[in-house]
N, C-alpha and C positions, 0 to 999 in steps of 0.2 A: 018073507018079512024079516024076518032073523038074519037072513043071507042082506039085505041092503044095510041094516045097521049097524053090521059088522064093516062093511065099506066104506060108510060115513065115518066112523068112530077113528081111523089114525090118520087123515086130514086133519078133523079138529083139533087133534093132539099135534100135530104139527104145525099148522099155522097157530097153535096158542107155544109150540116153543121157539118159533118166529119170532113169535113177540118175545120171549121171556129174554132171549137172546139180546135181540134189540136195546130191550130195557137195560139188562144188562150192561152191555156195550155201553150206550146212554150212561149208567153211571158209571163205568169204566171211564168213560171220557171226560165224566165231571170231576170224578175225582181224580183222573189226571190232571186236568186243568186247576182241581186248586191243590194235588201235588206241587203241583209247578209255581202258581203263584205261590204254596207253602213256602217251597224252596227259595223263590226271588225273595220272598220275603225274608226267608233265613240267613240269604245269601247277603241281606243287607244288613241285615244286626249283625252277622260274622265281622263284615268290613267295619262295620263301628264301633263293633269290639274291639278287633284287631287295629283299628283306631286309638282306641282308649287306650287298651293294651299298651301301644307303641308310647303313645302321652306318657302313660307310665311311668315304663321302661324310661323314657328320655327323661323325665324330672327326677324319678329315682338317679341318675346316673349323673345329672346336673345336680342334684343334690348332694350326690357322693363325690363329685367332682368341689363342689362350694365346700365341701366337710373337709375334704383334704387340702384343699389350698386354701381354707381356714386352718386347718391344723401347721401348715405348713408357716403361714403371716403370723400365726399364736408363735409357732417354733423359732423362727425369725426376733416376733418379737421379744420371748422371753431373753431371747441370745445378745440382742442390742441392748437390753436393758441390763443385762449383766455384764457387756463391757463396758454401757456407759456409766454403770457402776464402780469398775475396775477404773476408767478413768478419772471419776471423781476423787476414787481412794487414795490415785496417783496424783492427783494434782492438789488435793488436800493433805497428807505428804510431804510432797513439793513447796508449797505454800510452807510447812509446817518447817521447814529444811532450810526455807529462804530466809524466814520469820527470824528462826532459831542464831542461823550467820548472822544476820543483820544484826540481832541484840549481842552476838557476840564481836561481832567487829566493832560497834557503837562502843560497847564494855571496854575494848582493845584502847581504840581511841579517846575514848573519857579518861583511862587511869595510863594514858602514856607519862610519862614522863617529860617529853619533848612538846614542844609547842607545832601546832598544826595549823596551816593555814590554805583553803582552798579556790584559789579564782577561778572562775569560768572563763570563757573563750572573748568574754566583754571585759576581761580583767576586773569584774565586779565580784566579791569576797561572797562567799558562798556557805563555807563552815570554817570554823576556829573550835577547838577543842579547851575543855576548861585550863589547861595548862596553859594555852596562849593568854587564857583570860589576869593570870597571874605573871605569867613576864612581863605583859603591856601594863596589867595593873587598869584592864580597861574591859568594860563588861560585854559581854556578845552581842547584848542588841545594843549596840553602843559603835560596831564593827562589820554585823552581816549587811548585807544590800552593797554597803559604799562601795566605789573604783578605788584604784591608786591613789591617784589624785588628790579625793577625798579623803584617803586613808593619811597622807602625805601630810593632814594639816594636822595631824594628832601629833601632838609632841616624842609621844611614847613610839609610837608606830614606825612615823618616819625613815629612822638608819633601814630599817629592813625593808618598808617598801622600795624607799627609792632605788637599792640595793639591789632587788626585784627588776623594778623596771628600767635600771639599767645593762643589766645582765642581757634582758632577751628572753627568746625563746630558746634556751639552754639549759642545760645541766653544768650544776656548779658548785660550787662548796668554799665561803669563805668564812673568817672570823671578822665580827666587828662588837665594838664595843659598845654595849648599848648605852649603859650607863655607868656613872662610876660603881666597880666593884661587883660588874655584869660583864661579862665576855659571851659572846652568842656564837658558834658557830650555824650559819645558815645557809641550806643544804636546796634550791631547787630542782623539779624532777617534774618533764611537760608529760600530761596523762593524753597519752590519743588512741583512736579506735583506728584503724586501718592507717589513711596516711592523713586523717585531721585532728588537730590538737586542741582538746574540747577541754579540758582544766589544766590549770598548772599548782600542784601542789609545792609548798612550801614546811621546810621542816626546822624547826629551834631548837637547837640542841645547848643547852647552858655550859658551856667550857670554863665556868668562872675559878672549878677549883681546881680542873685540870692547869689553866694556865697560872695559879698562882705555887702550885707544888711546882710547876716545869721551872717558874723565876726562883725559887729558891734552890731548887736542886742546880738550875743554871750558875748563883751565886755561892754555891757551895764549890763545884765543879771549878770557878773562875778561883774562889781564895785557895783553892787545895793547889791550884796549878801554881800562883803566883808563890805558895810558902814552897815547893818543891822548887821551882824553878830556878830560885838563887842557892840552896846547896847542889845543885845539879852542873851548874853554871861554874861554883868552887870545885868539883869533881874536875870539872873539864881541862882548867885551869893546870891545874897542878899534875892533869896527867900530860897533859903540852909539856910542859918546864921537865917533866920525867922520860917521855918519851925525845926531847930535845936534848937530853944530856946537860940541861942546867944545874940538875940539883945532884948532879954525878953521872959515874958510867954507869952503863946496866948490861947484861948479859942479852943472848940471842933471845936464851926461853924467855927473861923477862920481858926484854920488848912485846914479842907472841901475846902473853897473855896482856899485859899493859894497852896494847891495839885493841885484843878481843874489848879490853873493860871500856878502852875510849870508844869502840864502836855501839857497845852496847849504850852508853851516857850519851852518844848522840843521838841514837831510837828515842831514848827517855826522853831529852832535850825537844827532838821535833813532835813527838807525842803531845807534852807538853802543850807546846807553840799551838801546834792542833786545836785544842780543848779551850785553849784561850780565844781562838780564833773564834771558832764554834760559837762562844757564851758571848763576844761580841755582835757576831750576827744575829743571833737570838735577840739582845739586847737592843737590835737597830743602830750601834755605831762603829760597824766595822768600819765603812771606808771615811776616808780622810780627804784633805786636799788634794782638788784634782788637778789636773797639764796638762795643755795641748801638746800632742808629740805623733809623732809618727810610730806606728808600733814597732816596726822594724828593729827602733833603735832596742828595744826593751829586748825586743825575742834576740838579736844579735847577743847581747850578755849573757843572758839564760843557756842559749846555743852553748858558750863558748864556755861557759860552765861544766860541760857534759862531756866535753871533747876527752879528758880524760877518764871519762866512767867507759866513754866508747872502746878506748882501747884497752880500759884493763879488763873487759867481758867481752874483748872481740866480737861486738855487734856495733855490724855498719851505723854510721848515722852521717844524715844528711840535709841540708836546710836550700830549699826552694822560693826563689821570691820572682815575682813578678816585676817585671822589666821593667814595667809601667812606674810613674812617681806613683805612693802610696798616699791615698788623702790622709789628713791628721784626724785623729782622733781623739776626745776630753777621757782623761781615765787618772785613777790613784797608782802611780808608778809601783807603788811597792805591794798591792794586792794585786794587780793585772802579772808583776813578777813571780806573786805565788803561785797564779791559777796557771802560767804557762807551767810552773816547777812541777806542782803535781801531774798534769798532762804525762810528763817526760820521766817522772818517779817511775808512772807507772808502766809508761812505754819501754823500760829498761829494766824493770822489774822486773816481766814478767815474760820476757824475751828469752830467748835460750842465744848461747852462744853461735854463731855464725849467722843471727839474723838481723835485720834490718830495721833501722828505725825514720823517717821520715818527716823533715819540718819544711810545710809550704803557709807561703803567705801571700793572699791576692785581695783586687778589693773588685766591687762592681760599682764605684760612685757612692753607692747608700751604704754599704755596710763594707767593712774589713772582715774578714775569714781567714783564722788558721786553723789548720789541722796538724794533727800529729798521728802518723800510721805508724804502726809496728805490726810484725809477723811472729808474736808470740802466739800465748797460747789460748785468747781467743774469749768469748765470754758465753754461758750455756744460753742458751734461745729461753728457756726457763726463767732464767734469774735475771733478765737483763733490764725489768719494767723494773728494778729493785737500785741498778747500777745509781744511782745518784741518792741515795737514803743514807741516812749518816750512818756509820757503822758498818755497814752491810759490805762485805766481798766475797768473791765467788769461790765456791768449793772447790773447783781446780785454781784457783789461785791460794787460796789457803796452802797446798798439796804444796805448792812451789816454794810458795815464800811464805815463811810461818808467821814470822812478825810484820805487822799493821797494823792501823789503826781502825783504818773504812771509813775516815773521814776526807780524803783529800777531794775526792770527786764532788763531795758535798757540797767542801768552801769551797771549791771550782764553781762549780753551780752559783751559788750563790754571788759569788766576784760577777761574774757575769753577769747572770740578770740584774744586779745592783746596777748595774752603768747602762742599763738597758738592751742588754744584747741575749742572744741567743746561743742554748747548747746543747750538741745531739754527738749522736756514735751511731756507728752500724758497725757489725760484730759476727762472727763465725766461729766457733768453737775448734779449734787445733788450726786456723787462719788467720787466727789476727782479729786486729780493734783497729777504727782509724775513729776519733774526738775532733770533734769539730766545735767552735765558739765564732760567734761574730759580733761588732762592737758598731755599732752605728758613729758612723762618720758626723764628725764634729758641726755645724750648722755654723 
């Protein structure tokens, strides 16, 4: 009995760890299986974290990204805002600059002295400065707006506009009188920007006491000449009749200086003659009755004048005439005789021995033209805009010849254009001078 229930007893214990086993297994398997769904399950929050995560990560970095290119648009703009500050500073400044000239050129122009007058490109007056208001004696709004034209019916106005509008589109500078015991020099000067001429300014300059000191110094100048001129005249006199052996014999030496003294009373004498000459033209009545004549005739005398300065300075001279008849020309015989004299004064003056001196005379129908060339000594490129100013002669001609006046070129000038002709020079300095004048043919 003992012997079978010892046989039974480890079946039972085996098939009950059968089972236990089983069971086991069984929840080995459940709990694998919800291992595994744990894990799917885990598996899925990981990715939705690593979602979120990523979200994050991207906004934080779009964030830091908007923060710096905000910082960057701030940096930007604080930098614009400080140049366009820099340019306001410059331009208010600028303004302040422009402002500033303006009230000082206005200042300029208010307290000129000279009268100012502005047209625009419609010749309509523009500005006048309070000096103008006082020349015309006529009030600014009385003067802005108008044209010419209407400027022209102003009694006061008139000499200078029309002055203006006869001139052109020029620069120019004349004297005219405006009223009695008014002399105006009037100066225009066309204002343009590239090559269009968009104002023409006008300028009034009151000459009245310049040209009334010139008339008296001129009438001072003409009595001083006239009282010298007749003891100058008795000088000369009596040194002829001395020099002629009228008033007796004279020795070598005194002859010698007797020449020097007559040579020197004839300087005096055409000095003189000069200065008279001069206060004439000033005065407006140098020339006299005029002649129809052929100039020929005139310059042949002058010529034949000279024939013996040529040979006592052994410089050639020579006279050229055109083959052709010369047409006549209206002219005052004894002033056309002076302006050719000085021509030849100086042509021989200023000439060195064994050189040449030059007289042609041709016509083209309208005008007669002489010139006179010499091979002296030429006139500086410098000084030569000067060559016809009264007084004035060149520094290497000083050098040469010590005594003159610097008038002869002047009344030359003047002879001429008086009869309405023209007169120019071209010039080289150690080559020579050739003077040229022409006289318009007689109608």
């Amino acid at each position: 009995m003992n012997k079978v229930q010892r046989t039974a007893s480890p079946l039972a214990k085996r098939n009950a760890g059968v089972k236990e086993i089983k069971r086991l297994r069984n929840t080995l398997r459940v709990r694998d299986l919800e291992l595994a769904e744990l894990k799917k399950k885990h598996a899925i929050d990981l990715q939705e974290l690593d979602k979120v995560a990523k979200m994050l990560v991207q906004r934080d970095l779009e964030r830091s990204q908007i923060t710096e290119k905000r910082e960057d648009e701030l940096k930007q703009l604080k930098e614009s805002r400080a140049a366009l500050l820099n340019i306001l500073e410059d331009a208010q400044a600028a303004r302040k600059f422009v402002q500033e000239e303006k009230e000082k050129i206005s200042a300029i122009i208010a307290n000129l002295s000279d009268g100012l007058l502005l047209f625009d490109a419609q010749d309509r007056l523009s500005m006048v400065n309070p000096q103008t208001e006082k020349i015309f004696a006529v009030k600014e709004q009385d003067l802005i707006g108008k044209t010419i034209p209407q400027l022209a019916a102003f009694p006061a106005t008139r000499p200078v506009v029309i002055l203006v509008k006869n001139e052109g589109e020029k620069i120019f500078r004349k004297e005219i009188k405006l009223r009695e015991k008014m002399t105006l020099e009037v100066t225009t000067v066309p204002l343009t920007i590239g090559k269009n001429q968009l104002w023409t300014l006008v300028v009034l300059h009151d000459v009245t006491r310049e040209k009334l000191i010139e008339e008296m110094k001129t009438e001072f100048v003409s009595l001083s000449a006239h009282q010298l001129r007749t003891p100058l005249s008795a000088i000369k006199w009596t040194l002829r009749l001395l020099l002629d052996g009228e008033l007796g014999n004279i020795t070598q030496e005194q002859r010698g200086f007797l020449e020097k003294t007559y040579q020197s009373n004839e300087r005096m004498i055409a000095l003189i003659n000069d200065l008279l000459n001069v206060t004439r033209i000033e005065e407006g009545r140098y020339l006299s009755r005029r002649v129809l004549i052929e100039l020929e005739q005139i310059l042949q005398i002058v010529v034949n004048s000279y024939k013996e300065e040529s040979k006592r300075t052994n410089i050639g001279f020579k006279l050229e005439v055109s083959k052709e008849p010369l047409p006549k020309v209206l002219v005052d015989l004894e002033k056309i005789q002076v302006a050719m004299q000085n021509l030849l004064d100086n042509a021989f003056r200023y000439t060195r021995a064994g050189g040449q001196v030059t007289v042609s005379l041709k016509s083209d129908k309208k005008e007669v033209e002489l010139s006179v060339k010499d091979s002296g000594v030429g006139i500086p490129k410098d000084q030569q805009e000067k060559v016809f100013s009264k007084f004035f002669r060149a520094a290497n001609a000083v050098r040469i010849e010590a005594e003159g006046s610097g008038l002869g070129l002047f009344i030359a000038k003047n002879i001429v254009e008086s009869h309405g002709g023209r007169i120019w020079f071209e010039s080289e300095e150690g080559k020579g001078s050739t003077f040229y004048f022409t006289l318009p043919v007689a109608g």
